[in-house]
Structure formats: C-alpha cells, structure tokens
PAVO-785170 format. One line per field, with one value per residue (C-alpha): x, y, z; residue number from 0; residue in three letters. Coordinates in steps of 0.02 Angstrom, whole numbers. Layout:
BEGIN
px <- [X / ...]
py <- [Y / ...]
pz <- [Z / ...]
lumgu <- [NUM / ...]
vexlo <- [ala / ...]
//
This chain:
BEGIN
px <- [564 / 729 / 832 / 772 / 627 / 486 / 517 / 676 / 583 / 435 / 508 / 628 / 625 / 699 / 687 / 662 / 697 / 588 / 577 / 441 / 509 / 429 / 500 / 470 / 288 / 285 / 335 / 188 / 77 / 115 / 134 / -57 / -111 / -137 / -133 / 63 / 1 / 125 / 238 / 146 / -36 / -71 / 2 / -153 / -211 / -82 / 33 / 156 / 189 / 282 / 398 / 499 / 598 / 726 / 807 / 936 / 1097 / 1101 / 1186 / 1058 / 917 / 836 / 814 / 628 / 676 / 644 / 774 / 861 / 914 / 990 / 853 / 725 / 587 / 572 / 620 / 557 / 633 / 584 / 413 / 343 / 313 / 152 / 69 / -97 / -185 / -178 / -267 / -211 / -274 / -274 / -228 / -157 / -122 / 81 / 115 / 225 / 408 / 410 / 535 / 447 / 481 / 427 / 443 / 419 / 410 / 385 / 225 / 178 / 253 / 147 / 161 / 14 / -12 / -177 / -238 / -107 / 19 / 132 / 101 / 201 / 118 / 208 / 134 / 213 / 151 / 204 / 205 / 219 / 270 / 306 / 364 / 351 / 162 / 96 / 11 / -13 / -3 / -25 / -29 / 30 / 0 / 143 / 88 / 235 / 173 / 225 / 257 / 97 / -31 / -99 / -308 / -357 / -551 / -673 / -787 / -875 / -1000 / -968 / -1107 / -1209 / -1093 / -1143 / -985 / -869 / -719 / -631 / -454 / -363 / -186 / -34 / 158 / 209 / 90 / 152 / 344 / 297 / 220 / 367 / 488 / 431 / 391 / 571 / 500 / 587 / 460 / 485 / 314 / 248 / 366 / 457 / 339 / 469 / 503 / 298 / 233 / 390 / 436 / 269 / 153 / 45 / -31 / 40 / 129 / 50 / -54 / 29 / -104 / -34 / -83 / -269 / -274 / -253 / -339 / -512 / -477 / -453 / -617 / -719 / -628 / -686 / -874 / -874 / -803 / -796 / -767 / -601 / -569 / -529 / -474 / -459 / -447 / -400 / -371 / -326 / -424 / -345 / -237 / -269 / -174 / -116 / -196 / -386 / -481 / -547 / -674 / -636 / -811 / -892 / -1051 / -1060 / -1111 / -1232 / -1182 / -1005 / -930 / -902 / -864 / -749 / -690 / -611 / -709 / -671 / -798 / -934 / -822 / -717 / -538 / -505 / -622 / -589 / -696 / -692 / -729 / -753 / -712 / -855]
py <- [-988 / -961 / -1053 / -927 / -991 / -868 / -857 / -782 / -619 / -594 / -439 / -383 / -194 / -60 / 140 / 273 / 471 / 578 / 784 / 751 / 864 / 998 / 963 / 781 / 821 / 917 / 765 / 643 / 772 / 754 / 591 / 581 / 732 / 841 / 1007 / 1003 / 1060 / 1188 / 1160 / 1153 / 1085 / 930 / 771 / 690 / 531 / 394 / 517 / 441 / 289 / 379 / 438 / 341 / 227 / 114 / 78 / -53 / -57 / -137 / -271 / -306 / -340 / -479 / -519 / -446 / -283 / -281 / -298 / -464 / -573 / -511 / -356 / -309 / -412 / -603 / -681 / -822 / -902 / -927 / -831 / -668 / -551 / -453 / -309 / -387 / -263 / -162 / -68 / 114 / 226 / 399 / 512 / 668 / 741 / 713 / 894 / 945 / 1009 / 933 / 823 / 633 / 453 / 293 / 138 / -40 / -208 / -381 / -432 / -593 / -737 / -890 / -1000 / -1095 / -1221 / -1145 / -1203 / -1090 / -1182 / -1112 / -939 / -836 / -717 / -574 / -442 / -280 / -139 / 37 / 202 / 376 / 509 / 701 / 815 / 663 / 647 / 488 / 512 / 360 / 201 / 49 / -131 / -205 / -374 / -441 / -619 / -713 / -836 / -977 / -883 / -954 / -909 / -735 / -755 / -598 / -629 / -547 / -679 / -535 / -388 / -218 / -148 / 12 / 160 / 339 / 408 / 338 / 407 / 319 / 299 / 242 / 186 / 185 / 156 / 340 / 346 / 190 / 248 / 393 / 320 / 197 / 340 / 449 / 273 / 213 / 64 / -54 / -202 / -232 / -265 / -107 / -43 / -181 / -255 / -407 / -459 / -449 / -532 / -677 / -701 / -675 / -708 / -542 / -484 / -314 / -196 / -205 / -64 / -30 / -83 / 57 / 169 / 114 / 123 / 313 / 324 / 263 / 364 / 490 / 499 / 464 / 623 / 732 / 652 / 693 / 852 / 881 / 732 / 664 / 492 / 404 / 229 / 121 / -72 / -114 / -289 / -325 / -454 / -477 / -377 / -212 / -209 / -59 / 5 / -59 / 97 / 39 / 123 / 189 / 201 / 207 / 209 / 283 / 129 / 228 / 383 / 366 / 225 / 168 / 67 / 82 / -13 / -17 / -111 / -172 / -230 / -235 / -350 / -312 / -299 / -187 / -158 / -41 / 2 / 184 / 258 / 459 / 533 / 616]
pz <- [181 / 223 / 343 / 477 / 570 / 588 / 785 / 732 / 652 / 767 / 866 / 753 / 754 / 633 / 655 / 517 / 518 / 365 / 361 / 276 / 144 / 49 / -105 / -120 / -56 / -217 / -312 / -224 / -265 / -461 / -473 / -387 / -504 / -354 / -270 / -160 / 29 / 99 / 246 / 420 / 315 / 352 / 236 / 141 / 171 / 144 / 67 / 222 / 104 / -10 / 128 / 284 / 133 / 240 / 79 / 10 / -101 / -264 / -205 / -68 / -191 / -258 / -432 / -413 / -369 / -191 / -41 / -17 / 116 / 281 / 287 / 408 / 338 / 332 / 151 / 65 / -53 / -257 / -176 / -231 / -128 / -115 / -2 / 41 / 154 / 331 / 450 / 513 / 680 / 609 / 783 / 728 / 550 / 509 / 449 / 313 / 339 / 517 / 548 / 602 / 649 / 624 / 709 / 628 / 737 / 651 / 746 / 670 / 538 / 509 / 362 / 293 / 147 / 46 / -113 / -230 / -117 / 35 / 89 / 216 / 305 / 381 / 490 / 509 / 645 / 621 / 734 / 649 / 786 / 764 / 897 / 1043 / 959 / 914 / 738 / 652 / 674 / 560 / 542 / 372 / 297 / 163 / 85 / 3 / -104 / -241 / -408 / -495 / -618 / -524 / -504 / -616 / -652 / -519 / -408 / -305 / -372 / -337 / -235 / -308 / -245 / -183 / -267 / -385 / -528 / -649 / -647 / -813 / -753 / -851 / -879 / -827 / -669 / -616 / -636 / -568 / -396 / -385 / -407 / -266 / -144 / -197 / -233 / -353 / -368 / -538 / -583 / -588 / -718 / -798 / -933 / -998 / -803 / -755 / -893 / -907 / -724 / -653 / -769 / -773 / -914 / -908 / -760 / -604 / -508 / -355 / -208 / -85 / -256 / -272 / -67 / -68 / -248 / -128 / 19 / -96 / -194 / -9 / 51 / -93 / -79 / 100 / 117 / 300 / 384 / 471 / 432 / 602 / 547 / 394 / 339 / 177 / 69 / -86 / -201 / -370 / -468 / -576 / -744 / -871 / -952 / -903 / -819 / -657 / -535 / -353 / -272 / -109 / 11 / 175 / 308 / 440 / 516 / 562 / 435 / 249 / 125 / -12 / -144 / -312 / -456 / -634 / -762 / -594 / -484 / -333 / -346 / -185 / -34 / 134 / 273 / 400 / 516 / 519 / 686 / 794]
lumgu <- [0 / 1 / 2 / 3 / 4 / 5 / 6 / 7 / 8 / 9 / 10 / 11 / 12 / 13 / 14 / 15 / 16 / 17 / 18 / 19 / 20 / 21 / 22 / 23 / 24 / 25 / 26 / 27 / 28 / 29 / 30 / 31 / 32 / 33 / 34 / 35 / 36 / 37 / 38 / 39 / 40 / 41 / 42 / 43 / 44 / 45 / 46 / 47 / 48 / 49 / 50 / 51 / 52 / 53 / 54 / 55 / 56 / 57 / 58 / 59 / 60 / 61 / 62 / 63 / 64 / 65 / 66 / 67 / 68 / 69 / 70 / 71 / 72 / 73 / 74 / 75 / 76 / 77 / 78 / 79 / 80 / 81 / 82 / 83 / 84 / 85 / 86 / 87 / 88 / 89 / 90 / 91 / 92 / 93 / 94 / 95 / 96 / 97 / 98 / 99 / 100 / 101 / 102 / 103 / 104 / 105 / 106 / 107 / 108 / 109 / 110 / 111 / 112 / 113 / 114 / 115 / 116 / 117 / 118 / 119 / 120 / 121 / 122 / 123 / 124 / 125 / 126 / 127 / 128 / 129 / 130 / 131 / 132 / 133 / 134 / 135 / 136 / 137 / 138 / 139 / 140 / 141 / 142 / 143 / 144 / 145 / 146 / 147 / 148 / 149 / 150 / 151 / 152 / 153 / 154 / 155 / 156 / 157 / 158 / 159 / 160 / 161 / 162 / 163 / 164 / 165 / 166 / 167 / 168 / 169 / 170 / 171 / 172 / 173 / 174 / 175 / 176 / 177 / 178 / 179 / 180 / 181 / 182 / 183 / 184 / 185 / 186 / 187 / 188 / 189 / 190 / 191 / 192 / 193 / 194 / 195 / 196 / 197 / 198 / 199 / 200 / 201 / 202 / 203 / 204 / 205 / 206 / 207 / 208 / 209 / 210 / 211 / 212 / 213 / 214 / 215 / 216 / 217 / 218 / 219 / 220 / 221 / 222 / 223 / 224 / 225 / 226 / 227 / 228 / 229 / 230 / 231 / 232 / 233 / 234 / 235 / 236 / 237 / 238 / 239 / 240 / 241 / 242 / 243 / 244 / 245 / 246 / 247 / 248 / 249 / 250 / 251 / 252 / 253 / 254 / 255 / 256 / 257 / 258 / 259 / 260 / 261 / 262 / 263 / 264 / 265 / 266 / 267 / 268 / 269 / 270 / 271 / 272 / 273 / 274 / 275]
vexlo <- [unk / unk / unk / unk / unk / unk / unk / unk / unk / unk / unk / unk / unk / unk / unk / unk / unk / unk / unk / unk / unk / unk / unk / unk / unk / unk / unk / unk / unk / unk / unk / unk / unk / unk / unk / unk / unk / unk / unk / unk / unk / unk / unk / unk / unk / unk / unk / unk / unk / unk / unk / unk / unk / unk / unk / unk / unk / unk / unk / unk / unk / unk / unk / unk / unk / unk / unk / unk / unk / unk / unk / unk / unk / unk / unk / unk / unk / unk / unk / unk / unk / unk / unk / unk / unk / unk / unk / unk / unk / unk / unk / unk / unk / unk / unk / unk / unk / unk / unk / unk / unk / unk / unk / unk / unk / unk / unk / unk / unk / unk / unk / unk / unk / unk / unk / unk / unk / unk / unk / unk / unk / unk / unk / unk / unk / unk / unk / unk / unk / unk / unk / unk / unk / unk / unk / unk / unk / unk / unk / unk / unk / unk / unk / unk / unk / unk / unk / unk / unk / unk / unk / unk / unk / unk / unk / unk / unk / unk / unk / unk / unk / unk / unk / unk / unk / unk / unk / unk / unk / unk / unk / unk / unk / unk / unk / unk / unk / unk / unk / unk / unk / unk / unk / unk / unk / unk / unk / unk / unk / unk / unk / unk / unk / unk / unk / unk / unk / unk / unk / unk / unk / unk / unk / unk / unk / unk / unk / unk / unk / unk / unk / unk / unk / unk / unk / unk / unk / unk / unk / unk / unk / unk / unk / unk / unk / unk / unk / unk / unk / unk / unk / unk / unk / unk / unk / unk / unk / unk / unk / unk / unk / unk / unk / unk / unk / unk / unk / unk / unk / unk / unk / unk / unk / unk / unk / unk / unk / unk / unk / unk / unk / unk / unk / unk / unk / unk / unk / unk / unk / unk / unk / unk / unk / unk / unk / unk]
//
C-alpha cells in the first residue's frame, strides 16, 4: 500500500451529480441488447453503474487503466485492482431524465496476508438520492491484490436452476459496457496488456456486467416482483469468448438465489430479496 495508512481513507467522502440522461440511457440499453426506458420510467436494475462516473485525466491514471494516486479511493501499489462484490437496499426506482446524486464514503480499509499474498480490502458505501429521495444505497467491496496467476478453474457446482440463459461474451460487448461505464480497466478490452501484465487468458468479463446480466434474467423469470435487496460476490473470472450461464432459483417465498455458471461450476453467486 501506499505510504497512506488505511486510517487515513476510512471517512473520506466524494460527491457526484448525473441527469441520468436520456441519451446515454439509450446507449446502456445497446450495449446490454435492450429495450431504452423513456424519461420518467424507472432505470433497470443496476443500470446506475453505468452512470455517476467521478472520472480522471490521463495523467491521473495508472498504467492499468484505472485512476492513480491522489484520488478518492485508497491505492496500492504494484497490486491489481479488482471489484469483488456488494450489497444494495433497493428503496425507490431512480427514474430516467431526473436529475440525481450520489454520495460515496470510504467505510472500511483492512489489509490482510492470505494465501495469494497481501490483499487490501476497501469498502465503499454509496447513497443514490433524487428529488431529496433516498433511492439506493450500496455497499461495495474492491480487493487489491498481488498481480499473480488469477484462480480460473471452478471448485463449487452450480446448483439445478429454475431459470437460466446463456450469455456468449465478446470483444465488442465488453468495449461496449466499458464505453458507456467509462471504465478504462484495461482488462476488459486490451488483449496484449490482460494476457502479458496480468496473466489472463483472454479480456476479462466485467463483474458489475454479469451482476446485472443475473438480476436481469431473475427479473424476466419473475415477472412481477420488486426486488428489495441484493448481495453479490465474485468467484473466479469469466473469459471471451467462453459462453457462460446466468441462472437462478427462487429461496422460499420472498428470496433467491442467483448465480452465473461455466462448465457446471460457480463463478458468480447473489442472493434477494423481493419486496412484500
């Protein structure tokens, strides 16, 4: 880590204005193969990801594409940085065309020594407001970790799902999700950097990406039902151009499970609850 204790970032806070625009709405919408909602309709589940972007200069990046020292988040050092997981309270619907805010607070930074080596772990929590209206708000988890050999063989079996579709990623849907998040983590669309400075096989699946891919398919198997809350980890890597599954089960009357499967092994997994 850098010369920064983590005391020094627990409570650092950083603000961020979005009209949550109708024409980059539009763009989301292609990039995920889907219908564009109109302004005032509601923005689809985890759609919010692709909007809010505090972005950086050129000059305030790091060699992997993503922001440098002397930003809002903690950075470590010769580490690569990845989004492990998060949990979100769904309140209200953000709605198209409105304009919104969100509010980030560094909420936790604890270093531990694991078997891959030293890992930083960074917890971020965010609230999504609209018209003085809380409507979202979110805890993620980063992981910086040692840049070895990434763990890309499954351990855990997929369960036997009530719904499932079959996603076959590539190097245009990946460009095309990292163009409308802004996000320039090179391993999702620069094959020589991935594969020689990271040690991927291929580009990268974005985990945000396979998050709303889930929600996504549980949504059109359950037509009907709000989704109140949702946890969500990541367990290995998904790599272009291998088609993976997004599948689910519902978990009693008011809950499910999701995850996203390759080859009958878990590389995703969430858990919901529908509201009453």
């Amino acid at each position: 880590m850098s010369s920064d204790g983590p005391d020094t970032w627990v409570g650092r806070t950083e603000t961020c204005d979005d009209n949550i625009d109708i024409g980059h709405v539009a763009r989301v919408a292609l990039a995920l193969d889907e219908d564009a909602p109109g302004v005032g309709d509601a923005l689809p589940l985890l759609w919010h990801w692709a909007l809010f972007v505090a972005a950086q200069r050129y000059e305030h990046l790091g060699r992997d594409g993503h922001a440098g020292p002397g930003g809002f988040l903690p950075v470590a050092e010769g580490r690569n940085r990845m989004w492990a997981g998060g949990r979100l309270d769904f309140v209200r619907p953000l709605r198209v065309g409105v304009p919104a805010q969100r509010c980030s607070t560094i909420s936790n930074v604890v270093e531990k020594t694991g078997r891959t080596g030293k890992l930083l772990f960074v917890t971020v929590a965010h609230e999504y407001s609209q018209e003085g209206n809380l409507c979202l708000s979110e805890e993620q988890d980063l992981v910086y970790r040692e840049p070895l050999a990434p763990k890309l063989i499954g351990d855990q079996a997929a369960p036997e799902p009530q719904w499932s579709e079959t996603i076959t990623p590539d190097p245009v849907m990946l460009f095309r999700y990292s163009a409308v998040t802004f996000n320039g983590h090179r391993i999702h669309y620069d094959e020589p950097y991935v594969t020689q400075n990271e040690g991927y096989p291929g580009l990268v699946v974005h985990g945000p990406l396979i998050a709303t891919l889930m929600a996504r398919a549980c949504v059109r198997a359950n037509p009907g039902r709000v989704i109140g809350s949702m946890s969500y980890r990541g367990l290995r890597p998904l790599i272009v151009p291998r088609a993976f599954h997004v599948s689910g089960c519902l978990d009693g009357a008011t809950g499910a499970g999701l995850w996203a499967e390759q080859n009958g092994t878990l590389a995703h997994q969430a858990n919901l609850q529908f509201k009453e």
